[in-house]
C-alpha positions in Angstrom: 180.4 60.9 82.1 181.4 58.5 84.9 177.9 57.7 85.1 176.2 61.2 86.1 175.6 64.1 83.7 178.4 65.5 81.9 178.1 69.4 82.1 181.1 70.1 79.5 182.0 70.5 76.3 180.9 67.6 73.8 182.9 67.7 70.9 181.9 66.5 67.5 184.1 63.7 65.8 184.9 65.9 63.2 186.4 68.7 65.9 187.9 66.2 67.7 189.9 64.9 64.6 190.5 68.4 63.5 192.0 69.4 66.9 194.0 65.9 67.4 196.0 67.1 64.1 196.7 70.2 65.1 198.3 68.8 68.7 199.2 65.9 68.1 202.0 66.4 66.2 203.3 69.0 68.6 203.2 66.5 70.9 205.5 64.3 69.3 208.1 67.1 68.3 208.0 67.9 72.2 208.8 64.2 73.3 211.3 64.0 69.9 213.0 67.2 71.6 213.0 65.5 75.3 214.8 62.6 74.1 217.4 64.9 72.2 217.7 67.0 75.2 218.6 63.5 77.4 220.8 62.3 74.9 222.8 65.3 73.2 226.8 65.8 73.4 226.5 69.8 71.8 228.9 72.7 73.1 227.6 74.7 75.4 227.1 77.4 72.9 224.7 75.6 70.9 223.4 74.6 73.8 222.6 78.1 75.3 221.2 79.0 71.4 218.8 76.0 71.8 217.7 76.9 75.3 216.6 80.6 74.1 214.7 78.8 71.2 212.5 77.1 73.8 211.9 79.9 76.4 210.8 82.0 73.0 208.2 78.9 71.7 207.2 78.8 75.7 206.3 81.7 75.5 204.3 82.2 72.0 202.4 79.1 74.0 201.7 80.7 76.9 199.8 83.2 75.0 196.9 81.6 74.7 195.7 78.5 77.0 193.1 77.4 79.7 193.2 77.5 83.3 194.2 74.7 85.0 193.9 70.6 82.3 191.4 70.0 80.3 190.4 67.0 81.8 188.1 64.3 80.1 186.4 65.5 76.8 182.7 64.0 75.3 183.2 63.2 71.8 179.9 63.0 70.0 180.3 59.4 68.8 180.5 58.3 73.0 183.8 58.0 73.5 186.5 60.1 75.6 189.3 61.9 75.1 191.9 63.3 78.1 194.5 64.9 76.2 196.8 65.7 79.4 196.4 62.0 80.5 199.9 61.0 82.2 199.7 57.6 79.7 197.8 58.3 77.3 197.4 62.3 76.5 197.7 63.3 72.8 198.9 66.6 74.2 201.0 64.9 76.9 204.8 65.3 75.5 205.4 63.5 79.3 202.8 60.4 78.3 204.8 57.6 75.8 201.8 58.2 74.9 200.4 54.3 75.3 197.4 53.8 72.9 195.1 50.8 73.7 192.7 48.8 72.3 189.6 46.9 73.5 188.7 43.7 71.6 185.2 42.2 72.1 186.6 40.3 74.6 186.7 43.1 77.3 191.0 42.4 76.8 193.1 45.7 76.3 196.1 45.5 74.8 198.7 48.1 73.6 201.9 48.0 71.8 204.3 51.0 72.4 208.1 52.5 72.5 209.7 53.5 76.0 212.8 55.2 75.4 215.6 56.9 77.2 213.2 59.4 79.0 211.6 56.5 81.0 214.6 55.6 82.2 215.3 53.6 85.8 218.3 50.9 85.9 220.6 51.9 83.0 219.2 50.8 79.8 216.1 49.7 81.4 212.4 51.2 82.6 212.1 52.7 85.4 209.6 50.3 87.5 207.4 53.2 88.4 206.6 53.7 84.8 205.7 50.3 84.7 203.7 50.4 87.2 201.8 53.6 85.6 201.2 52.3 82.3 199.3 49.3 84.0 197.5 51.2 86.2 196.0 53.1 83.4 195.2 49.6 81.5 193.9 48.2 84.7 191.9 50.7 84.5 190.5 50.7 81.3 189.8 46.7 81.5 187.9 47.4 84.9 185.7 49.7 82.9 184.8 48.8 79.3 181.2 49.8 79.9 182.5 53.4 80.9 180.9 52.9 84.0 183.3 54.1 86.8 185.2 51.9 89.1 187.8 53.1 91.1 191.3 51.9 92.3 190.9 49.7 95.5 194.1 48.2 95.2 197.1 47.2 92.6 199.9 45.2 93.4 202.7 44.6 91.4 205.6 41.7 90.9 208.4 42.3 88.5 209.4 39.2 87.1 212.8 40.6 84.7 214.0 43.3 83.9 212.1 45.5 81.4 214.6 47.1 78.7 213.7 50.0 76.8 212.5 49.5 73.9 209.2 48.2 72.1 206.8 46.4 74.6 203.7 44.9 74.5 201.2 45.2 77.5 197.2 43.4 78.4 194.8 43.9 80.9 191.3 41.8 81.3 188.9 41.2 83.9 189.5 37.5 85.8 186.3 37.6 87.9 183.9 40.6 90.1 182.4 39.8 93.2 179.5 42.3 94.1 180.7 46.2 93.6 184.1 45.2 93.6 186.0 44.0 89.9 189.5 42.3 89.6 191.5 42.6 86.8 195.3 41.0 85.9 197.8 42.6 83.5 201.3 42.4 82.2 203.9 43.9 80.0 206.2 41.7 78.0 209.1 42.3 75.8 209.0 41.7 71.7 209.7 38.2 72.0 206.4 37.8 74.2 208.7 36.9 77.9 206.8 38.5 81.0 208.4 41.1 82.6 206.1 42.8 84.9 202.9 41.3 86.5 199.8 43.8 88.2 197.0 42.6 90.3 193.9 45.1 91.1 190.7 45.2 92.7 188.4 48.1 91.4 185.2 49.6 93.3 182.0 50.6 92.0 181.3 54.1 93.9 178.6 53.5 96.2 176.6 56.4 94.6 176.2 54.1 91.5 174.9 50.9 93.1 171.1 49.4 93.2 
């Protein structure tokens, strides 16, 4: 992985699936339970009863887990899996979570819901969860061969502002220029208008160049 030998734990497709139902719908409840928590009127009493429900499930999870994230995980079939990924993690209750896809192109696009836990200006997201979401699809664009290039820079310009809601987002190369590649993105709102534009320059670690 990331262009040197991966040492870990290569999972087969049919773990991986296996696994991804088991979490992945704990995952949701979580984020379904952060958004109730932001957006609840209760009494205090039921309140205080809900709160001892938690710490209880805490700690039945607590019983068993690893040191420290998982990481990135092999899957058999080539592809990778970072279930704690701050965008993207299946396991992630923090992540929206923001699932891409790459077209033959080398364009990655993803469609996804921000709601009230991404929160900036009322009724709007927070620009620094903008700016993490295309980070990560920079990212991805500037590596579709899963050969690793690293953040040089990323600048930003926010056009409108974004409302929660459903949004759309895209990344793609626009040219590379020795070790280094550039890559635009954007997120726009259901009706296609821009609202936030990201510029990046990503750099092939020396350690991988002829």
């Amino acid at each position: 992985m990331w262009g040197r030998e991966y040492t870990g734990e290569v999972l087969s497709t049919a773990d991986f699936n296996r696994l991804r139902s088991i979490y992945e719908p704990l995952g949701e409840s979580v984020r379904a339970l952060v958004d109730a928590t932001i957006r609840t009127t209760e009494d205090a009493e039921t309140i205080a009863a809900v709160k001892n429900d938690i710490d209880a499930a805490v700690q039945r999870l607590r019983r068993n887990q690893i040191d420290g994230t998982f990481g990135e995980t092999l899957i058999d079939n080539g592809a990778t899996v970072s279930w704690g990924n701050a965008v993207r993690g299946i396991r992630n209750a923090l992540a929206p979570p923001v699932f891409s896809h790459l077209d033959e192109s080398g364009r990655v696009s993803a469609d996804f819901h921000l709601g009230a836990a991404y929160e900036g200006p009322p009724g709007h997201v927070h620009g620094g969860v903008s700016a993490m979401i295309l980070d990560q699809l920079l990212g991805e664009a500037a590596c579709p061969d899963l050969v690793p290039r690293f953040s040089g820079s990323i600048t930003y310009r926010y056009v409108r502002p974004a409302a929660l809601g459903t949004l759309h987002a895209e990344a793609f190369q626009t040219h590379t220029d020795g070790a280094k590649t550039y890559c635009s993105a954007y997120i726009a709102d259901a009706e296609g208008a821009i609202l936030v534009e990201a510029e990046g320059v990503f750099i092939m670690p020396r350690w991988l160049r002829n």
